[in-house]
N, C-alpha and C positions, 0 to 999 in steps of 0.2 A: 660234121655234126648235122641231123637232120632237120627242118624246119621248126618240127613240132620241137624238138630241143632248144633249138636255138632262141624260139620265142618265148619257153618257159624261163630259160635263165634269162632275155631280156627283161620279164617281167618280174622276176628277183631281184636285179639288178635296180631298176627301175625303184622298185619299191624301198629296198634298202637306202636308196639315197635320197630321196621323200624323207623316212622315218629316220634321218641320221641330227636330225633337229628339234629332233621331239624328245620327251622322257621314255618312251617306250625303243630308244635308241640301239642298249647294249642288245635289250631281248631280239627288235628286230636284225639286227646286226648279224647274231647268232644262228637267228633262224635262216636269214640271209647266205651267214657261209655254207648250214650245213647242207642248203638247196643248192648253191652254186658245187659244193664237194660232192653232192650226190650228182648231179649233171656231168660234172667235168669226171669222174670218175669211171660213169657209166662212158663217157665218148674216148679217155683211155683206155681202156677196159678192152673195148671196141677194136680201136685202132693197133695195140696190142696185139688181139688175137690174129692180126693179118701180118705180124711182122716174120720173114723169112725162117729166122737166123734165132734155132730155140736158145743156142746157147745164152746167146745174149738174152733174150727173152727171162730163161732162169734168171740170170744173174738182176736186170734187172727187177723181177720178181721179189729176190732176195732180198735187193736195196730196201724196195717199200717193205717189206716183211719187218726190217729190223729196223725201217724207220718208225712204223708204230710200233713197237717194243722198246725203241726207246721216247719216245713223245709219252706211252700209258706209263713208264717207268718215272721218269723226270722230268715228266709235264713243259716240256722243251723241245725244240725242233733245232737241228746244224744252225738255224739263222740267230741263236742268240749270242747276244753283245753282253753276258756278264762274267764272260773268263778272259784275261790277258793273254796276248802273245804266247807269252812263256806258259801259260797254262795251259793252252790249248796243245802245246808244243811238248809238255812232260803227258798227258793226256797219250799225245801218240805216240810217245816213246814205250810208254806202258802197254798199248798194246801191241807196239812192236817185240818189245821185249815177250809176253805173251805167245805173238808169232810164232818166236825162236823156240818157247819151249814145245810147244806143238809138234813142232817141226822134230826136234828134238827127241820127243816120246815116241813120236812115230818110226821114227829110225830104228829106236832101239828094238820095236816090234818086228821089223825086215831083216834082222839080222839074224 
């Protein structure tokens, strides 16, 4: 990360936890993340463009692709705690089941 970056998000940083004791708390809070996500984004972004190995590059790509698609879908990101074990666990059976039929369709196209 270059200086000038690094002293921007210090100063986000900085500021957000000043204003985490105030009433202007949630707004700076917000504003907070969405400097620190624009920072860190941009020094991914970065560091990214210089990885060898596109495959993985895609795939990682893909990841965050579908990770907002599912955060603007269900306002949720992987780290929430309000599904059970088991829930989480028919979750990916479904999509495994899903998998198979793909799988599945395709086949019958090569044949």
């Amino acid at each position: 990360m270059k200086d000038k970056s690094k002293k921007a998000l210090s100063k986000v940083l900085l500021a957000y936890e000043k204003s985490k004791f105030t009433d202007t708390w949630w707004m700076s809070k917000n504003q907070a993340e969405c400097d620190i996500d624009y920072f860190l984004a941009k020094y991914i972004k970065k560091t990214k463009t210089n990885m060898k190995d596109k495959i993985v590059k895609s795939v990682i790509d893909k990841y965050e692709q579908r990770s907002e698609v599912g955060i603007k879908k269900y306002n949720k990101t992987m780290e929430r705690d309000d599904l059970s074990l088991d829930e989480w666990l028919t979750h990916l059976q479904e999509e495994l089941m899903d998998a198979t039929l793909y799988i599945e369709k395709l086949k019958t196209e090569i044949k």
